[in-house]
C-alpha positions in Angstrom: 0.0 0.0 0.0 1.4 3.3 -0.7 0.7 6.9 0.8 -1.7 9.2 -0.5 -0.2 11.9 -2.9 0.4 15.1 -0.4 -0.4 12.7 2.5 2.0 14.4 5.6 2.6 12.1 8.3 2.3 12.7 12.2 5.8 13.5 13.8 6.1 10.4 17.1 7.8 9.7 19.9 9.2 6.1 18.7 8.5 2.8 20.8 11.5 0.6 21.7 10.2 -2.0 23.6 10.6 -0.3 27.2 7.4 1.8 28.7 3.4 1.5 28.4 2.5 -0.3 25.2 -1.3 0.4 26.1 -0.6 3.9 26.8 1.6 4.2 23.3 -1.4 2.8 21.4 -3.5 4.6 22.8 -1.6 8.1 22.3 -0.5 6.8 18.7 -4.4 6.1 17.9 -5.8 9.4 18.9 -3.3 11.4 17.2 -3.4 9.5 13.9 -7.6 10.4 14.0 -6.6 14.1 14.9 -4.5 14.0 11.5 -7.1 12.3 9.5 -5.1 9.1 9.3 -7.1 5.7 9.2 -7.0 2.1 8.4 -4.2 0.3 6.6 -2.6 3.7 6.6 -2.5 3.0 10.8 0.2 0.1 10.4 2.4 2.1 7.9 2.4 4.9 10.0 2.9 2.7 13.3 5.6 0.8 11.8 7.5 4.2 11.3 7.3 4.9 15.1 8.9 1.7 16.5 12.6 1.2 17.3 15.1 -1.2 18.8 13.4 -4.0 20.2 9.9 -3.3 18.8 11.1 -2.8 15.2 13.0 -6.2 15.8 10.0 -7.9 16.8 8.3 -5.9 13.7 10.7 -7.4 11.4 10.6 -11.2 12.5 7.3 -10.7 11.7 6.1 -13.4 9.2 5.9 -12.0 5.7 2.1 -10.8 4.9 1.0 -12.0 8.1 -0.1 -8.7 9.6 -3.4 -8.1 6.8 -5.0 -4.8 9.3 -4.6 -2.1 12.4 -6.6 -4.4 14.5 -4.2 -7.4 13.8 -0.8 -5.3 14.5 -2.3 -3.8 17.7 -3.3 -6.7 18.9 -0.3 -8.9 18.0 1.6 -5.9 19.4 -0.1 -4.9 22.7 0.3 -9.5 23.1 3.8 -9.3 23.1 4.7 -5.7 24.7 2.3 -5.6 27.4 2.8 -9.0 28.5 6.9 -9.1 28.3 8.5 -5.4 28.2 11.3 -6.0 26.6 11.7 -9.2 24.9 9.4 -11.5 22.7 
């Protein structure tokens, strides 16, 4: 999926793996509506925002197995909110 022409992205703190996935979700959900950002355009954008460990658990990510927002946040929040650091 690509970006809309002209589309402008929000500007993030980054996730690493450390901190309050629920909280992070919840911040990076309500800022992304603010913007006007929605749907598939939610895991590009996320992806964008994660670092260290989280991008690392991002990219051992079977290929094509993430297929919506709902699917990343909840494989996400699964791994970060029940082990902090590692998965």
């Amino acid at each position: 999926m690509s970006m809309p022409h002209g589309y402008q992205p929000s500007k993030f703190q980054q996730f690493d793996g450390k901190g309050n996935p629920k909280q992070y979700v919840a911040h990076f959900i309500k800022t992304c509506e603010t913007a006007g950002t929605r749907g598939d355009l939610l895991v590009k954008q996320f992806v964008r925002t994660l670092k260290r460990n989280a991008f690392d658990w991002y990219t051992n990510l079977e290929p094509e197995s993430i297929d919506s927002w709902e699917q990343l946040e909840r494989d996400f929040l699964n791994c970060f909110y029940s082990t902090p650091t590692y998965c």
